[in-house]
N, C-alpha and C positions, 0 to 999 in steps of 0.2 A: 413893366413886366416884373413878375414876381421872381424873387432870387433862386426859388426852386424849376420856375421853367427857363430864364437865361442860364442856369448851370445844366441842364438837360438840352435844349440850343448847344450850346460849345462841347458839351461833349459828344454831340450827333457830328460837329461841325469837327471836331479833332476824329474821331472814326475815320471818317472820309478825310480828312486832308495825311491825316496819322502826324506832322509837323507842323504848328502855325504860329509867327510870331502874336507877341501882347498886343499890336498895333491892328493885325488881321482882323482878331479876334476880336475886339472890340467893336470896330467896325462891322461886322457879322453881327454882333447880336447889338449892335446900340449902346452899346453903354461906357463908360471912360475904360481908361485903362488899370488904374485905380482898382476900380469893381472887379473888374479882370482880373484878377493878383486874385483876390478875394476869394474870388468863384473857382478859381483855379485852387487857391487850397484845400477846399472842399471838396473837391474832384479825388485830390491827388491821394484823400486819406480812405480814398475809395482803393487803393491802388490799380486803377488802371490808365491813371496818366500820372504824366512825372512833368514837373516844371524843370525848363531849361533856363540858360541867361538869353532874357531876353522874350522867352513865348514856352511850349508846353507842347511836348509830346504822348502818343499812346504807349503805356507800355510794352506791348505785345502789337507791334504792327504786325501785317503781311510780310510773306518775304520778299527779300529784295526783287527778287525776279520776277514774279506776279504783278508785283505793283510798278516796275518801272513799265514792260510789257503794255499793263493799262493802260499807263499814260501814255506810254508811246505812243498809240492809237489815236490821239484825240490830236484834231486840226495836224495833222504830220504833212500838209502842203505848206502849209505856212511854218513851220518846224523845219521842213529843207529848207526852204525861201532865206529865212534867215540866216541857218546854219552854212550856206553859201555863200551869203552876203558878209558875215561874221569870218570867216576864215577866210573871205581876200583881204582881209585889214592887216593880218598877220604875214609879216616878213619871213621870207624861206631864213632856216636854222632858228628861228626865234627858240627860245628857253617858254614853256607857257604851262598856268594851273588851269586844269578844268575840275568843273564841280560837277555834280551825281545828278546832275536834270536832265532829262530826254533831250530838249531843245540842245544841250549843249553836246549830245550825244550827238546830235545831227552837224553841230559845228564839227567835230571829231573826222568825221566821217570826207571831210573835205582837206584835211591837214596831211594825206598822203605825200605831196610834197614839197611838205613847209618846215613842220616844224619835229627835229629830230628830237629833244627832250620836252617829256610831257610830264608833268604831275598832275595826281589825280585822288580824287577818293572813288572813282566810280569803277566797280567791275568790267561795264559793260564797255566803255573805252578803252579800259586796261584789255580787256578780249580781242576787243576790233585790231589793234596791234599789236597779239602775242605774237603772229607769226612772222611778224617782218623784224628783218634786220637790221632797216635801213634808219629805227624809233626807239628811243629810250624811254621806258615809260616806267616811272616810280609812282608805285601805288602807297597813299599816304594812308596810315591806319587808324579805321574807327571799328566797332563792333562786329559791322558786317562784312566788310575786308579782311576782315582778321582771315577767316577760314583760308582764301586763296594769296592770302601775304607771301607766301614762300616761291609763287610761281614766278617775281619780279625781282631782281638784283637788287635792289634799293628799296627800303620799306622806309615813310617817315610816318610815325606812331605820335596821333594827339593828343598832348598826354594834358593841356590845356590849353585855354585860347590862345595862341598864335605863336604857341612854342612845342616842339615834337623833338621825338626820340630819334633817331639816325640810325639804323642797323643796314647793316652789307650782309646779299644770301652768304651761307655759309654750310657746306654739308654737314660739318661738324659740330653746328647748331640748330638743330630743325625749330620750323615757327618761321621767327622773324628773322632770324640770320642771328650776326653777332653785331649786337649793340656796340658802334662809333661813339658816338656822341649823343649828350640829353641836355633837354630843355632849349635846344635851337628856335630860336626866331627861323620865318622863313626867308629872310634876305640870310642870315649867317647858312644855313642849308643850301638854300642855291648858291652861294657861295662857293663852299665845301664840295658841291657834284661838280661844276665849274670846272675847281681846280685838279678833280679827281681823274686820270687815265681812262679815257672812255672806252676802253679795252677789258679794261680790267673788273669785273665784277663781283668775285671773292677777296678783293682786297682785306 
């Protein structure tokens, strides 16, 4: 395959995924990983993708809500199946992270009464339980969380891999609240909400 249509491949192939790890992607079009790196900077100086660590994103996806929406749709029998099966493994009061995929949307959707803190990057989990009282849910901050960060007592803000900023809401700080603590690992963050008065949310 010539290096002009495997870079037209992966870029058809990132449109439609809008995130795909180096491993994905190679596999998709054939070719090592290596070449992938390659092909990917040539994309990149196009600017409509950005390499990530690890694999490459579009810059200008859909919005959140569109595209999760879409996926949501697709095999959603099999998407409950699991997400039921998935959340009786989880112990009532567990402490638990969920990630921004539909399927885990569907695990969510079964933790009414399990697990009282949740972290998350996803909107649409952080939604499902704004209005109970009975769930703590800290929305952890990327891009597109930012916009509804303020709705959550607890924002953790990724400020690199696998270390985040810590802010508590605060009226007196719109956004994120007032920044705690930075550069938290997330064992030292759970931690830290742990030890924190579960009452208290302007701390």
């Amino acid at each position: 395959m010539r290096p002009e249509e495997r870079q037209q491949r992966i870029a058809e192939f990132l449109q439609t995924a809008e995130f795909a790890a180096l491993e994905e992607i190679a596999k998709h079009v054939q070719a090592s990983v290596s070449t992938v790196r390659r092909d990917l900077s040539v994309l990149e100086a196009s600017g409509n993708f950005q390499r990530t660590h690890g694999g490459a994103r579009i810059v200008s996806p859909k919005s959140d809500e569109f595209a999760f929406s879409a996926r949501d749709t697709h095999q959603l029998a099999e998407k409950e199946a699991i997400g039921k099966a998935c959340a009786e493994l989880i112990a009532p009061n567990q402490s638990i992270i969920l990630d921004a995929g539909t399927t885990v949307y569907h695990v969510a959707r079964y933790l009414e009464s399990k697990a009282p803190q949740i972290i998350t990057n996803s909107l649409p989990v952080a939604n499902l339980f704004s209005g109970s009282n009975r769930h703590e849910v800290h929305l952890s901050g990327c891009p597109r969380s930012c916009a509804a960060a303020h709705t959550a007592p607890v924002t953790l803000l990724a400020v690199s891999p696998g270390h985040y900023d810590l802010y508590f809401r605060d009226a007196a700080h719109p956004g994120f609240g007032r920044l705690h603590a930075r550069t938290l690992s997330i064992e030292a963050a759970g931690a830290l909400l742990r030890a924190r008065p579960r009452s208290n949310t302007d701390d």
